[in-house]
Wavefront OBJ file of the C-alpha trace (Angstrom):
o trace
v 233.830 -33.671 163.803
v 230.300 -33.789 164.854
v 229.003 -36.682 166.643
v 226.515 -38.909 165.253
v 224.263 -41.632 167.040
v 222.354 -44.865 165.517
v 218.895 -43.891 166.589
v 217.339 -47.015 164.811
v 218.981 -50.308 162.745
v 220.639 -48.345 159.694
v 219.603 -44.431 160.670
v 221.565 -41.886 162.181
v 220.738 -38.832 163.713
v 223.098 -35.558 164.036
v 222.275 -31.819 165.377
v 224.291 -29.227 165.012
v 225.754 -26.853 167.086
v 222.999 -23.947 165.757
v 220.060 -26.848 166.348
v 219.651 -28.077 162.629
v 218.498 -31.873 162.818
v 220.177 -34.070 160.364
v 219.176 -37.884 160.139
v 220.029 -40.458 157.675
v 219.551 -44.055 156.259
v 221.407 -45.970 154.610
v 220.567 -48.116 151.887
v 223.688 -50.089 150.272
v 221.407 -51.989 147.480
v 220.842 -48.806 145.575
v 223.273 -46.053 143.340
v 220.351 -43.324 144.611
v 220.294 -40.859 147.064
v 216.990 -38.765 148.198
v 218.004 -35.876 150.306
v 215.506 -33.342 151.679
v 215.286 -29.954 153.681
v 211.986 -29.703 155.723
v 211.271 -26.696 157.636
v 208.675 -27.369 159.830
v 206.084 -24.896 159.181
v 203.432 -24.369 156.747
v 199.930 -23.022 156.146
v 198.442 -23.525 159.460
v 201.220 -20.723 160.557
v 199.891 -18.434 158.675
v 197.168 -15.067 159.466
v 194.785 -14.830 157.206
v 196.127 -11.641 155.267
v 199.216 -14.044 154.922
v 197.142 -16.905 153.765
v 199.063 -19.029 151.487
v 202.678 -16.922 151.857
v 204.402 -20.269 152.350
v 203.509 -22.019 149.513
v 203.862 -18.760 147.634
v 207.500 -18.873 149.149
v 208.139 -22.186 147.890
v 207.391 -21.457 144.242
v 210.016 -18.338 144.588
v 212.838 -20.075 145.905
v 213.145 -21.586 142.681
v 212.979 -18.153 140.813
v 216.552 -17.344 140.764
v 219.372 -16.928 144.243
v 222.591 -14.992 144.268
v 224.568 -17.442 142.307
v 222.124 -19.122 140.365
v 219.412 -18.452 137.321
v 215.696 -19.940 137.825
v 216.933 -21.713 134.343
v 220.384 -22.421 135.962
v 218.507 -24.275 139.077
v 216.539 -26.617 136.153
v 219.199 -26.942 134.178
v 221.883 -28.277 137.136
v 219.480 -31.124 137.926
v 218.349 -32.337 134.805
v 221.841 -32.617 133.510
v 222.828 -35.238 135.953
v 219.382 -37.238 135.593
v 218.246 -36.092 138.936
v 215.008 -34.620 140.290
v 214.455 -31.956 142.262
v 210.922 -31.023 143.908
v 209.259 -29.374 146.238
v 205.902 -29.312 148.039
v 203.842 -27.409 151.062
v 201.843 -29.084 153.479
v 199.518 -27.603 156.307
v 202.289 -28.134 158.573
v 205.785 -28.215 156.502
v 207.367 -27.500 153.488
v 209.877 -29.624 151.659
v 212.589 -29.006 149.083
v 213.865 -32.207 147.909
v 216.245 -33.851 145.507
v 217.012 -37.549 144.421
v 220.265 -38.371 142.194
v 223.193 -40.619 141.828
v 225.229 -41.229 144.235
v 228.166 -39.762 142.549
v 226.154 -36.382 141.969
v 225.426 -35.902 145.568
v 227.866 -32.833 146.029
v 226.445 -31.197 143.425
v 222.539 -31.529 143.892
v 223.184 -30.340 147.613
v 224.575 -27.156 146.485
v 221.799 -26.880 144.502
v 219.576 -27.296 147.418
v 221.192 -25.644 150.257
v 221.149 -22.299 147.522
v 217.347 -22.171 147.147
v 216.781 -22.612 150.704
v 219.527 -20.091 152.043
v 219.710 -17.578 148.960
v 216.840 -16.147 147.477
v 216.566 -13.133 145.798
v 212.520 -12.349 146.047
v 212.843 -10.104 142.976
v 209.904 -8.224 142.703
v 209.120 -8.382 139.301
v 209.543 -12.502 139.598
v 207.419 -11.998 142.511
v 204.611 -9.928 140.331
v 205.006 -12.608 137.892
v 204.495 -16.020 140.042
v 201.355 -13.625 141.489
v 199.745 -14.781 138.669
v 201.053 -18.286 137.761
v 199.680 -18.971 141.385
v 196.553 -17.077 140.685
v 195.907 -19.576 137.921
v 196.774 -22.637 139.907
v 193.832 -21.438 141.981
v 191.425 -21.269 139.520
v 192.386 -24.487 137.947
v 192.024 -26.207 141.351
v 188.362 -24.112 141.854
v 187.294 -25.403 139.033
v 187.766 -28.763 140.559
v 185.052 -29.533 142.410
v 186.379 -32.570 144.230
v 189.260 -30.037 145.259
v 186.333 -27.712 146.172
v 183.858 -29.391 148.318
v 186.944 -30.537 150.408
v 188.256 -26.729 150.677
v 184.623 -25.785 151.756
v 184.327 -28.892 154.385
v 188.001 -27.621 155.734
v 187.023 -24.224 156.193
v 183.981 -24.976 157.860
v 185.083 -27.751 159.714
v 188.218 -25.942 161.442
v 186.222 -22.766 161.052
v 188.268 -19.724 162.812
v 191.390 -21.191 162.811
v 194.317 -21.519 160.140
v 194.358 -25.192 159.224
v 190.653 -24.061 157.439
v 192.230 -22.250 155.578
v 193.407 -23.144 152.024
v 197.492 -23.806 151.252
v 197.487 -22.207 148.288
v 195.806 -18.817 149.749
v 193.077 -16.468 148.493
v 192.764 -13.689 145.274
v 193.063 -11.041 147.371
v 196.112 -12.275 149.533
v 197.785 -13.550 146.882
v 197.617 -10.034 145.077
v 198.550 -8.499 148.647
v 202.165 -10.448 148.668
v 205.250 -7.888 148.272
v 208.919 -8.695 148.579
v 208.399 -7.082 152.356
v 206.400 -9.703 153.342
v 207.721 -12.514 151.948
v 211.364 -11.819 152.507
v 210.157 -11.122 156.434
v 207.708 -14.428 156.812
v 211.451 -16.460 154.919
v 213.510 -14.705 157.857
v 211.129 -15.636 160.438
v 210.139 -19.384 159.830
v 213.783 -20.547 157.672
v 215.914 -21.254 160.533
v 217.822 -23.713 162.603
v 214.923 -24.432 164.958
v 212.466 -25.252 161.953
v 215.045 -27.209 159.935
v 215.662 -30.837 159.545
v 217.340 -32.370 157.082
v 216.866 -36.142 155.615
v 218.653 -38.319 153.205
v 218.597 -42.116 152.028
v 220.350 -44.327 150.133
v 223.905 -45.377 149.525
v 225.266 -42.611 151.501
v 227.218 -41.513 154.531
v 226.311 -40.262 157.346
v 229.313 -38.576 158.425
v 229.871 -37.464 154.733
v 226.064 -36.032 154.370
v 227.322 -33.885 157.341
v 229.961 -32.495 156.486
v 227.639 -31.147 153.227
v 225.126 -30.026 155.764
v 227.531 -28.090 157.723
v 228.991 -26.321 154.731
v 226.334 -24.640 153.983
v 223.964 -24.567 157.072
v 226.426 -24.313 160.314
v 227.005 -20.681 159.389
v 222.972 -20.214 160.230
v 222.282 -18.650 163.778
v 220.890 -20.181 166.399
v 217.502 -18.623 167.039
v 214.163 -19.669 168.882
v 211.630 -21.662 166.830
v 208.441 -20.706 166.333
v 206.308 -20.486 169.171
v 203.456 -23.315 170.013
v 200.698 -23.053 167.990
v 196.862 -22.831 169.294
v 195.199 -26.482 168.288
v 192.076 -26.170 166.608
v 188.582 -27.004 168.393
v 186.330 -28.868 164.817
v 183.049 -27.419 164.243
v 180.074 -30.265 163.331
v 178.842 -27.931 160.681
v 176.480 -28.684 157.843
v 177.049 -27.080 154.582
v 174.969 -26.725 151.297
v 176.728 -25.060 148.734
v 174.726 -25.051 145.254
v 177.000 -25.008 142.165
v 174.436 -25.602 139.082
v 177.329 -26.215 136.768
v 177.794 -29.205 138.233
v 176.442 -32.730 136.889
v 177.758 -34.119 140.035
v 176.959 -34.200 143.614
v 179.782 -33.513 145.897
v 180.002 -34.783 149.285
v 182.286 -34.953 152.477
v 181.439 -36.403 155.683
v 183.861 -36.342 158.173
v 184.594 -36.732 162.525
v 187.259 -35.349 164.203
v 190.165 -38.386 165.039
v 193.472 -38.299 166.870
v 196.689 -36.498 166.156
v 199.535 -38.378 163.970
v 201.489 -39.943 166.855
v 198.578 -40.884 169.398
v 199.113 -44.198 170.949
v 195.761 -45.015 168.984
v 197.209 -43.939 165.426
v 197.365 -47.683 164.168
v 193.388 -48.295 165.415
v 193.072 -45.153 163.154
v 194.433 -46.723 160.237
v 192.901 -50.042 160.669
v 189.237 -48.355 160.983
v 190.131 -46.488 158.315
v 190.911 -49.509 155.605
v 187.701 -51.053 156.753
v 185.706 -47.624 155.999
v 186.895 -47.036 153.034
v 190.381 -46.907 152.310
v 190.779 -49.516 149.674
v 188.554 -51.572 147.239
v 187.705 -53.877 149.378
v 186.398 -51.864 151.972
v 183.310 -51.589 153.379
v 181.418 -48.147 151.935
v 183.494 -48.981 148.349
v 181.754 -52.845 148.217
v 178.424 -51.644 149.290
v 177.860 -47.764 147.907
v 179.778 -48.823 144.089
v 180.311 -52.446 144.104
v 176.653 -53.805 145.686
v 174.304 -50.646 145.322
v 176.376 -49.055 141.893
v 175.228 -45.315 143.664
v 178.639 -43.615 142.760
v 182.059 -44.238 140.868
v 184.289 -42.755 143.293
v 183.951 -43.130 147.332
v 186.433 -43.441 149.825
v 187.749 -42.573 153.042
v 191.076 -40.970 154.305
v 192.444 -39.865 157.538
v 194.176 -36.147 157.696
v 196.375 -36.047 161.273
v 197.924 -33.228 162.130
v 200.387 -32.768 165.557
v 197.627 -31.681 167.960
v 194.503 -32.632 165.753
v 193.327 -34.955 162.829
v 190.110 -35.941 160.560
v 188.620 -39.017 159.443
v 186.462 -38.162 156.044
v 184.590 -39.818 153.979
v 184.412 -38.646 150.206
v 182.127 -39.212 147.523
v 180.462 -38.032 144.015
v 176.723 -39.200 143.125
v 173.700 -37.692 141.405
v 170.952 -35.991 143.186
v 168.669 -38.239 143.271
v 170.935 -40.967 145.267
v 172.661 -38.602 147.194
v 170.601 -39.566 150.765
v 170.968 -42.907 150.086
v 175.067 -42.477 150.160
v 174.737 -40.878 152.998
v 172.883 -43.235 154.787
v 175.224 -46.346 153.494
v 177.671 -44.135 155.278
v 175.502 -43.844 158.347
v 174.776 -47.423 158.321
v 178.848 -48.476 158.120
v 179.521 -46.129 160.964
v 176.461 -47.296 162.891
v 177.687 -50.767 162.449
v 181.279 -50.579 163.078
v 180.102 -48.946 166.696
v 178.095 -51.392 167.554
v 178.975 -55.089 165.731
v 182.446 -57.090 166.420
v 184.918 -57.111 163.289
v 184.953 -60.245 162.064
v 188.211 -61.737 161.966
v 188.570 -62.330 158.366
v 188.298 -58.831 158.059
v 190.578 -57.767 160.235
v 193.141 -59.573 159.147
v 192.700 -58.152 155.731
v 192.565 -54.651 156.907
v 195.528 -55.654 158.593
v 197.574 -57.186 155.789
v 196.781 -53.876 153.480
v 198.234 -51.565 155.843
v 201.463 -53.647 156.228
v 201.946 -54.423 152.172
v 201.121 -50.669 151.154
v 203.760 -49.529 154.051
v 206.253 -52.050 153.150
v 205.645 -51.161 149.266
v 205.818 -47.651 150.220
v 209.163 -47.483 151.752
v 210.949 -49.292 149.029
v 212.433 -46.149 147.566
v 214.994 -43.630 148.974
v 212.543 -40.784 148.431
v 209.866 -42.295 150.593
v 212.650 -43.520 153.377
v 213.812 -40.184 153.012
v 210.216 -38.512 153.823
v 209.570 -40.825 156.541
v 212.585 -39.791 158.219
v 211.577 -35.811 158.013
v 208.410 -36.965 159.244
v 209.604 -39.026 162.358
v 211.805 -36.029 163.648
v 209.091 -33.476 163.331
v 206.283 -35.390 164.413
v 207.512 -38.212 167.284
v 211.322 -36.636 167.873
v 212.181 -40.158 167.619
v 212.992 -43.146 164.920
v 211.580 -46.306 164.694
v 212.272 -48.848 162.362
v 209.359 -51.034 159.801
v 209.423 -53.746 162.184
v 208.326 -51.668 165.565
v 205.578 -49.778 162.761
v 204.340 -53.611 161.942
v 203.984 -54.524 165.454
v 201.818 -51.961 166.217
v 199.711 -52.394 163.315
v 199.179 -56.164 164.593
v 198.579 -55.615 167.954
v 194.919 -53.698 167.112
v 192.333 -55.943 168.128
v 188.336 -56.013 167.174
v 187.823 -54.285 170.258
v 190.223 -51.311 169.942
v 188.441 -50.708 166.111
v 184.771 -51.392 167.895
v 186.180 -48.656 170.774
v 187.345 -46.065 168.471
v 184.374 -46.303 165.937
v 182.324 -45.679 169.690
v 184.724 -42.234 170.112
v 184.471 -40.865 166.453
v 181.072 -41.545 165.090
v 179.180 -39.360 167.317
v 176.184 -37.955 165.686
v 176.728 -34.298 166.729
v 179.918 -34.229 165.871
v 179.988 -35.174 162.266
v 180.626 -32.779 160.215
v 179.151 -32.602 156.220
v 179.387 -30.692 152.762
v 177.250 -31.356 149.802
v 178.177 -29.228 146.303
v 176.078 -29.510 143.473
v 172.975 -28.566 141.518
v 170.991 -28.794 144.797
v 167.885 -27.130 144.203
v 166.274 -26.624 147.394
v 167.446 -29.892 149.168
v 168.521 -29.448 152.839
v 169.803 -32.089 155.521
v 169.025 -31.596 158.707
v 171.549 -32.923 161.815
v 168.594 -35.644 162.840
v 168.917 -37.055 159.189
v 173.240 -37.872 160.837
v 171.949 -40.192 163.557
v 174.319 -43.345 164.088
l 1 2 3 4 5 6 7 8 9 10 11 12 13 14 15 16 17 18 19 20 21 22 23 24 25 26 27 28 29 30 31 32 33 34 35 36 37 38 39 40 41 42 43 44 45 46 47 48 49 50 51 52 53 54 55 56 57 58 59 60 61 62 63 64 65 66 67 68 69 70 71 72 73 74 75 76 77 78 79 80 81 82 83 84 85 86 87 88 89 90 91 92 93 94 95 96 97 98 99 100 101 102 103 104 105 106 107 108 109 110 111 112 113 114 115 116 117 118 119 120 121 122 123 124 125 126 127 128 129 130 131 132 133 134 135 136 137 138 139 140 141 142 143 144 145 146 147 148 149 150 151 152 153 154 155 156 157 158 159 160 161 162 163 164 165 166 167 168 169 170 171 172 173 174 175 176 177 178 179 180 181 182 183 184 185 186 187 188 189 190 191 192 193 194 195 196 197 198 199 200 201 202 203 204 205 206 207 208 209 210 211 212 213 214 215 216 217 218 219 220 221 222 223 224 225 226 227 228 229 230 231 232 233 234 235 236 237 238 239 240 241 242 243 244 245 246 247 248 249 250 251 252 253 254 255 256 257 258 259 260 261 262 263 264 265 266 267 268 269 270 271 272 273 274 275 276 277 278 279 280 281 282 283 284 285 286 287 288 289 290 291 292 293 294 295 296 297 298 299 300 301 302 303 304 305 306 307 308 309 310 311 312 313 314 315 316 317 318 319 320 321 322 323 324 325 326 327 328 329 330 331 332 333 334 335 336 337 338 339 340 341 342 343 344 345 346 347 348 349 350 351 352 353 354 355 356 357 358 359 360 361 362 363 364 365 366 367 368 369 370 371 372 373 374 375 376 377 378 379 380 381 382 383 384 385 386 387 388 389 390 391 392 393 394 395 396 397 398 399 400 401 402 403 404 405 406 407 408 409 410 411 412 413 414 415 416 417 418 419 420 421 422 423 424 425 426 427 428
């Protein structure tokens, strides 16, 4: 019997003998279950002649294993009502399920055969060549997708997290079962694996499923540490005449996902421009009507992260975005929050996260992301707290760190002409 420990009110946390994490929460108010298996790698782990091998893994798994049919693995979800996904990330890839209760057993099986029993046939593998192929173009032809591709790849220029998840024409059309089956072998193991589930479940009983069908897995060494990235303050014109649009990003490099100063991040971030009522989203659509979409997100990664600021606009209004950026950053450094504000910046972050862990899937995901991220669990209350305790100054302090003029970073696509920007026109 393998010995489990309450890590946090309601979660549990289990590792087995061959180093497989397994953590759970339970949730009694429900009949669902969300279970997931993460393995923590992803694109960021890849050279660039394997450049997007993982999520080209992820599509196969679901092309047929030893006992089951790509139409078998549909059809054994859908006829309990359940769903069963998947998705790659710069720095993990997830297979995950959500069903009854009841149907538990059997949507495990399901999941514990993609991940452990693939058959990379290689005609499948010739034919998800060009499904993926065509996902590319779809998402080139995108050019909100696009301008934030180019900003990556110039921003962490010479280093994997620039480059794209989904991978390139030419390594795309490079894959063979050789490589893929060898990158599966590498990455899939104990070392890389964690496996989440909520909902009305037990723990002891979601191990014994785990252990079924993952003890058998060696232990082996995970994969070694990776290099962090050093962010490049480039500036980037890209003319695409097609476009009616202008396309811009506009970003500073932040902290990684579990810095002490994560919840200042977040804070300066719904102020920015991470809701309607934020600042650039009042003043650049709201006050000024210069653009229908504008925003601002944070990307954090384990050693690095990104705050960016996003926006489409015509030509002819594009500087003055810019500048309404300039000018929010610019005051943010240099003015005291006022109160009212903060509290609402405050309040935002706590509803969304309170509205966001509301179902088993996302309770599920937040688990996968507490073990691989902090190798610890906290609970909503300790993740309010720190929200609350940022102050004015700690948003005035950080704003001081990340808007420094030479080291923004910014990408304009569009029908450009013969505009430039120089890094003088960034000052803030």
């Amino acid at each position: 019997m393998l010995n489990s420990i309450e890590v946090a009110p309601g979660i549990r946390r289990t590792t087995l003998a061959n180093g497989i994490r397994v953590a759970s929460e339970r949730m009694t108010h429900v009949r669902s279950i969300s279970a997931g298996v993460w393995v923590g790698i992803g694109s960021r782990r890849e050279t660039p002649e394997q450049n997007g091998i993982c999520h080209f893994i992820e599509h196969m798994l679901f092309k047929g294993t030893g006992h089951r049919s790509a139409e078998q693995i549909a059809r054994s979800v859908d006829s309990i009502g359940g769903n069963l996904d998947a998705f790659t990330a710069k720095e993990l890839v997830s297979f995950n399920t959500k069903v009854l209760d009841e149907h538990v057993p059997i949507a495990f099986d399901v999941l514990a055969d993609l991940v452990l029993n693939p058959l990379f046939n290689p005609e499948d593998i010739q034919k998800e060549k060009g499904v993926i192929l065509e996902e590319l173009k779809m998402e080139q032809d995108d050019p909100e997708y696009l301008v934030h591709e180019i900003f990556s790849s110039n921003f962490w220029t010479g280093h994997a997290l620039g480059m794209s998840i989904l991978g390139t024409k030419d390594s795309i059309a490079s894959f063979d079962r050789g490589m893929v089956e060898s990158f599966w072998r590498r990455y899939y193991v104990p070392a890389n694996i964690v496996i989440t589930a909520a909902g009305n479940l037990e723990h002891e009983r979601l191990c014994e499923l785990v252990s079924k069908y993952f003890a058998a897995l060696p232990r082996t060494d995970g994969a070694p540490p990776d290099v962090s990235p050093v962010t490049n303050a480039a500036l980037t014109i890209r003319n695409k005449r097609s476009l009616e649009q202008v396309h811009v990003c506009l970003g500073v490099p932040s902290y990684p996902v579990a810095h002490e100063k994560r919840y200042a991040c977040y804070v300066l971030n719904v102020m920015l421009g991470g809701g309607m009522s934020s600042r650039l989203f009042q003043k650049i659509r709201e006050r000024l009507g210069l653009a229908y979409a504008v925003y601002s997100e944070l990307s954090l990664y384990h050693d690095t992260g990104c705050l960016l600021v996003s926006a489409g606009t015509s030509l002819k209004t594009l500087r003055r975005v810019i500048e309404c950026t300039l000018e929010e950053f610019r005051a943010l450094k240099s003015e005291h929050v006022p109160a009212d504000e903060l509290r609402r910046a405050k309040d935002h972050l706590k509803g969304s996260l309170m509205l966001s862990l509301e179902s088993t899937s996302s309770r599920m995901a937040n688990l996968a992301r507490q073990e691989l991220y902090f190798g610890r669990f906290f609970g909503l209350d300790e993740m309010l707290e720190g929200i609350e305790k940022v102050s004015a100054e700690d948003v005035m302090n950080l704003a001081r760190e990340l808007f420094d003029p030479d080291r923004i970073a910014l990408t304009v696509l569009g029908n450009l002409g013969r505009m430039k920007i120089r890094r003088q026109d960034l000052a803030c």
